[in-house]
Each structure stands twice: as C-alpha cells, then as structure tokens.
C-alpha positions in Angstrom: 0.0 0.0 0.0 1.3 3.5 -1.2 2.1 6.5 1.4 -1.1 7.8 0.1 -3.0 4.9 0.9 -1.4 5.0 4.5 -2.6 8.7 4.9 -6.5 8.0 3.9 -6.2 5.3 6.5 -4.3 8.2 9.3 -6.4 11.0 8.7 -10.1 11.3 7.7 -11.1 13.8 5.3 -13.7 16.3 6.2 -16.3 16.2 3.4 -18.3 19.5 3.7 -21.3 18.3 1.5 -22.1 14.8 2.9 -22.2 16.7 6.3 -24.5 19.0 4.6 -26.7 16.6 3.2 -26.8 15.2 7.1 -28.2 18.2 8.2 -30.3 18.9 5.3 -31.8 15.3 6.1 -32.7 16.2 9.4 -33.5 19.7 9.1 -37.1 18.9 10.5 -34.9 18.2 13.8 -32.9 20.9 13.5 -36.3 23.5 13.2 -38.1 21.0 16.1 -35.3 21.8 18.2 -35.0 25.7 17.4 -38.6 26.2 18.2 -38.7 24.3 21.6 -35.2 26.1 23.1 -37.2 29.5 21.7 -40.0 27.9 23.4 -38.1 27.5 26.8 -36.3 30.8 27.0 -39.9 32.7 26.3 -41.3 31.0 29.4 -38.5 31.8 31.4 -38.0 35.0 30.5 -41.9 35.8 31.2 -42.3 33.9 34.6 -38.9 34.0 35.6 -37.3 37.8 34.9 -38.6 40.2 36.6 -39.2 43.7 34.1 -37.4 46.4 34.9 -38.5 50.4 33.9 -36.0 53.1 33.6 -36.8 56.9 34.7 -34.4 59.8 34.1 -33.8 63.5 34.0 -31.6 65.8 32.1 -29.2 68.1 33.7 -27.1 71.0 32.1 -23.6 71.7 33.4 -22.8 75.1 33.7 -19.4 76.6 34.8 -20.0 79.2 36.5 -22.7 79.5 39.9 -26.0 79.8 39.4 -27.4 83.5 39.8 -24.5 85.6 38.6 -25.1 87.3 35.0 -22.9 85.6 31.9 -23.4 88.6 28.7 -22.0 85.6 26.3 -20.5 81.8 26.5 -17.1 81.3 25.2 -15.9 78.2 23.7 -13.9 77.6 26.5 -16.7 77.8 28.8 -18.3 75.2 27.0 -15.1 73.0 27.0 -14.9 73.2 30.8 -19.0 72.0 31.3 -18.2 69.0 29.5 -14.7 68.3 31.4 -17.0 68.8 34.7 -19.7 66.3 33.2 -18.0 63.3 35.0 -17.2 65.2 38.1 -20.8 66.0 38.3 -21.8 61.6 37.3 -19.4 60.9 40.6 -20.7 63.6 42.6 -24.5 62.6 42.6 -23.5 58.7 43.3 -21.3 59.1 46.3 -22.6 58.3 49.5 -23.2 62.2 51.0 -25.8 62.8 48.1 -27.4 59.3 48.2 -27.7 59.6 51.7 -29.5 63.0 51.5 -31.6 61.9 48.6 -32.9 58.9 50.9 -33.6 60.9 53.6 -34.8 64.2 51.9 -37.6 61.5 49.8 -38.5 59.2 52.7 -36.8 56.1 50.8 -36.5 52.5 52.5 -32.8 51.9 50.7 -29.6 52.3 51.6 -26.6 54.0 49.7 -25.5 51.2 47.8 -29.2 49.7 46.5 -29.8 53.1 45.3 -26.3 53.3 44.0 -27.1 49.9 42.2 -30.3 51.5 40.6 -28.5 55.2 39.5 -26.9 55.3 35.8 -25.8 58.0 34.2 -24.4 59.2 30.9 -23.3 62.2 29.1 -25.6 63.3 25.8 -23.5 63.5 22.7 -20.6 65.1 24.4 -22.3 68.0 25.0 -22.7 69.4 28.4 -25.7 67.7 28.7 -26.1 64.6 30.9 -29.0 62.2 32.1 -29.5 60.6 35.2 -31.6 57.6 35.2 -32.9 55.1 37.9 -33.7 51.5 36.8 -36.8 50.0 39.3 -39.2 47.0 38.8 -41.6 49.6 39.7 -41.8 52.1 37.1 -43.6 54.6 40.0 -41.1 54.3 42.1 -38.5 54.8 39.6 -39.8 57.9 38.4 -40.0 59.2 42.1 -36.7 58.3 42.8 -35.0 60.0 39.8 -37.6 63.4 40.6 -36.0 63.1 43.8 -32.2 62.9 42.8 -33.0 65.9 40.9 -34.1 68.2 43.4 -31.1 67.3 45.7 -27.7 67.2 43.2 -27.6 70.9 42.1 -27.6 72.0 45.3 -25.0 69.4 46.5 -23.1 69.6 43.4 -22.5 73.7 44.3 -21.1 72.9 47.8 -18.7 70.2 45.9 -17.5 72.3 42.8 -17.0 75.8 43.9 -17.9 78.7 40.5 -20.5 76.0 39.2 -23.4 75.0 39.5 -25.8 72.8 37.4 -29.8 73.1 36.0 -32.5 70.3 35.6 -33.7 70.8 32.0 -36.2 67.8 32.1 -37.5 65.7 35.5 -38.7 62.1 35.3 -42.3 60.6 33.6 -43.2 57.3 34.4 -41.7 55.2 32.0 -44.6 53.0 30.4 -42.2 50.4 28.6 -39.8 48.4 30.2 -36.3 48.6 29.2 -35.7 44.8 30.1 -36.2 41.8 29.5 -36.7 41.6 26.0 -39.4 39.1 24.8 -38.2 38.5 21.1 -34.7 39.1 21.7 -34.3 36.2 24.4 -36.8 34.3 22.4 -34.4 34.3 19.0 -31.4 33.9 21.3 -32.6 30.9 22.6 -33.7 29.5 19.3 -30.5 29.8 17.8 -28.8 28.0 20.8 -31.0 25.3 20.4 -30.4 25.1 16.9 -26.7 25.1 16.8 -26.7 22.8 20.1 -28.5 20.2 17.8 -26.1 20.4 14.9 -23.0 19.7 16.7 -25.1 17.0 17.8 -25.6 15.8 14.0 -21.8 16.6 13.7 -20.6 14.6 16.4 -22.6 11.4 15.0 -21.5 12.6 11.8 -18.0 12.0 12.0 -18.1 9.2 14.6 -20.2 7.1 12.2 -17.4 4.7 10.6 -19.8 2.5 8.6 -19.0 1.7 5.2 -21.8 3.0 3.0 -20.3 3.1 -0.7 -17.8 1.7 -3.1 -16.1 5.3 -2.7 -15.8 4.4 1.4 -13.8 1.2 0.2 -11.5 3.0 -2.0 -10.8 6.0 -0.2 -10.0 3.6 2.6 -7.8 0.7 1.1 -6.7 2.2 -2.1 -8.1 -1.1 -4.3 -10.3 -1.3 -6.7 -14.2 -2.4 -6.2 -14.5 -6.1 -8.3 -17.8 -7.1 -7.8 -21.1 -6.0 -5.4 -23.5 -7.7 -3.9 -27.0 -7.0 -6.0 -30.2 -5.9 -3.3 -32.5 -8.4 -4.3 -36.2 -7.2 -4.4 -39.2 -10.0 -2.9 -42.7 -8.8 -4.2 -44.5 -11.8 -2.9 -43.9 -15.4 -0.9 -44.4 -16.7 -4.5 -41.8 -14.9 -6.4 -39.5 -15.9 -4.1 -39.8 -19.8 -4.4 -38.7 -19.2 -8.4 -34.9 -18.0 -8.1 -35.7 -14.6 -6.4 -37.7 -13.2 -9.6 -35.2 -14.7 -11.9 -36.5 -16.5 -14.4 -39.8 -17.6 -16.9 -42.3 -16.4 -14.9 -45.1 -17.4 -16.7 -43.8 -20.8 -17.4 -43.7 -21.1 -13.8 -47.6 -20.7 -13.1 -48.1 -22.7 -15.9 -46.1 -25.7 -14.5 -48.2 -24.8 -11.1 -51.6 -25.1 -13.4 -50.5 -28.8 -14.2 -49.4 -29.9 -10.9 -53.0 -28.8 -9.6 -54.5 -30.7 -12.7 
C-alpha cells in the first residue's frame, strides 16, 4: 500500500457536502429543536425575569454659579461643562448625596441599592447629561430620579466651587420596560437550540465509521471495487420460491396449473 493509501487510512477527510446533506436530512430536527429552546427561553423570561422600567432626567452643566449674570459663553466655557460632566456623574453617586436623597424623599434603601439603581451618561458630548434610575416599579423609579434631581444641584454647588448645574427635564413614568426583551431572548434561545442540535448531528456525523459506498472502500484501502452484492427485491412469498424473480415467470404458473391438474 502506497504513502497515500497509509494517509486515507491516518487522517479522515472532512467532506463538507455529505455533512450537509446530514443536516439537510434532518433539518425537521434541526427546526423542532429551534422552536422548543425558543420555546423555553420565552417561558423563562416571562415567569422567571422580573421587568425592569428606567426613569431619568436631564441636567445642564454650567461653569459658573447659578445666579451671577454671563453677557456671552465662550468656547472655552463650553469645554470646561463638558470636562465637569464626569465630576458631576461621581458627585451625585457618592454616599453624602445618596444619603440625602434617601432621607430628603423618605426612601427605605440604603446607599448602595440606590447606587445599584442610578446610571448616568453624558448626551453626545455636550454638556448635557442624564440621570436615570432603573426600578421594577416604574412609579417608584420615576420618584426616585424626581428626587435625585431636586437634591444634586444644590450638593453639586457645595462640591465644585464657581459651578453649578440646571434640571432641563424631571422624570415621567416610563410606560415600557427597558428589560427583558421578549423577542430578543426568544431568538437567542432559538439559535442555541439550533446550533446545540447540529453539533449533535456533527458529532454522530463524523463518529459514524460505517461503510456505505464503493467510494468508502477505496478512499479507505486504495483497491479497486471487483464485484457487489446485488439488493434483491421480494414482491410476494411466491416470487421468491422461483430463483428470487429470476426467471420464466409465466412458465412457472403454468407448471403450477398442471401440478393442480
């Protein structure tokens, strides 16, 4: 046997459109399986995530302290309220502010559960930026973030001396949730299911050694196919008796005729 006899025996070549045909021959599997892990993830995403509404408000940052008279705003000006845009984002989530904000609105949290539910994030870097709260409650996250923004300006003065900041919209109760998603959960599960069962198919695939063609034989021994076997067909009990179909088939029922005579 040549070296490249000794290699087809070593090392099994991949062939990309027999697997294909595998899947495509159980592509009703493939779909059943899609549809029932799409299924699975819908039903635990509706019972078993809890929605979550987000409420914010919008908040200008200004350079200079509230009340004294500006005739015009420079470019610079500008470039320093956006520089103090992250100052301000650490500023309303430390403790001192959360801690005012819980007491000033009456709120059963403490520092961190309301740090857990504050977000915030500057608009287009402008000087612009949005606080929002994140709640199962969409109420409750609307009050929160109301209350956030009557108590920052004011503490956000005290911190940064020569600036100050201005609410340009307060919280509405959110009517959507912003979490889960229904259909993206639902289409993320189906395609998990999906490719879960094709590397399924893959697996049997390639760990199916079976010899199902004269190309098996050659690709594996590097000899030429003689002969086969022929699939003989059996219609009927009858057939059979007379060679397998083979045969003078109506000399046959004829000889049958006389043997009843």
């Amino acid at each position: 046997m040549n070296e490249r006899g000794k290699g087809a025996q070593m090392e099994q070549e991949i062939d990309l459109l027999e697997l294909l045909m595998a899947y495509l021959h159980k592509w009703w599997l493939i779909v059943l399986c899609g549809v029932l892990a799409g299924g699975i993830a819908l039903t635990y995403t509706y019972f078993g995530i809890t929605p979550l509404y987000r409420a914010g408000v919008s908040v200008y940052v200004n350079n200079s302290r509230s009340g004294q008279s500006i005739d015009y705003v420079t470019s610079s000006d500008l470039s320093t309220s956006k520089m103090l845009v992250n100052t301000y984002v650490n500023i309303i989530s430390s403790d001192t502010v959360l801690e005012k904000v819980i007491e000033e609105a009456a709120l059963s949290y403490t520092p961190d559960q309301l740090r857990d539910m504050l977000s915030a994030s500057q608009v287009d870097e402008t000087e612009i930026f949005r606080v929002y709260i994140t709640h199962p409650d969409p109420q409750e996250a609307a009050r929160i973030a109301n209350a956030v923004a009557e108590i920052a300006p004011a503490e956000i003065e005290e911190f940064v001396e020569g600036s100050s900041c201005k609410i340009i919209d307060y919280a509405k109760v959110p009517q959507a949730r912003i979490s889960p998603s229904y259909s993206r959960n639902t289409l993320l599960g189906g395609m998990v299911g999906c490719v879960l069962i094709v590397g399924v198919l893959t697996i049997q695939h390639f760990m199916d050694v079976r010899l199902k063609s004269e190309e098996d034989l050659e690709d594996l021994f590097e000899l030429p196919v003689l002969g086969q076997i022929p699939a003989f067909s059996q219609s009927s009990p009858r057939q059979s008796s007379y060679g397998y179909g083979y045969g003078n088939a109506p000399a046959a029922r004829a000889a049958e005729k006389e043997e009843k005579v």
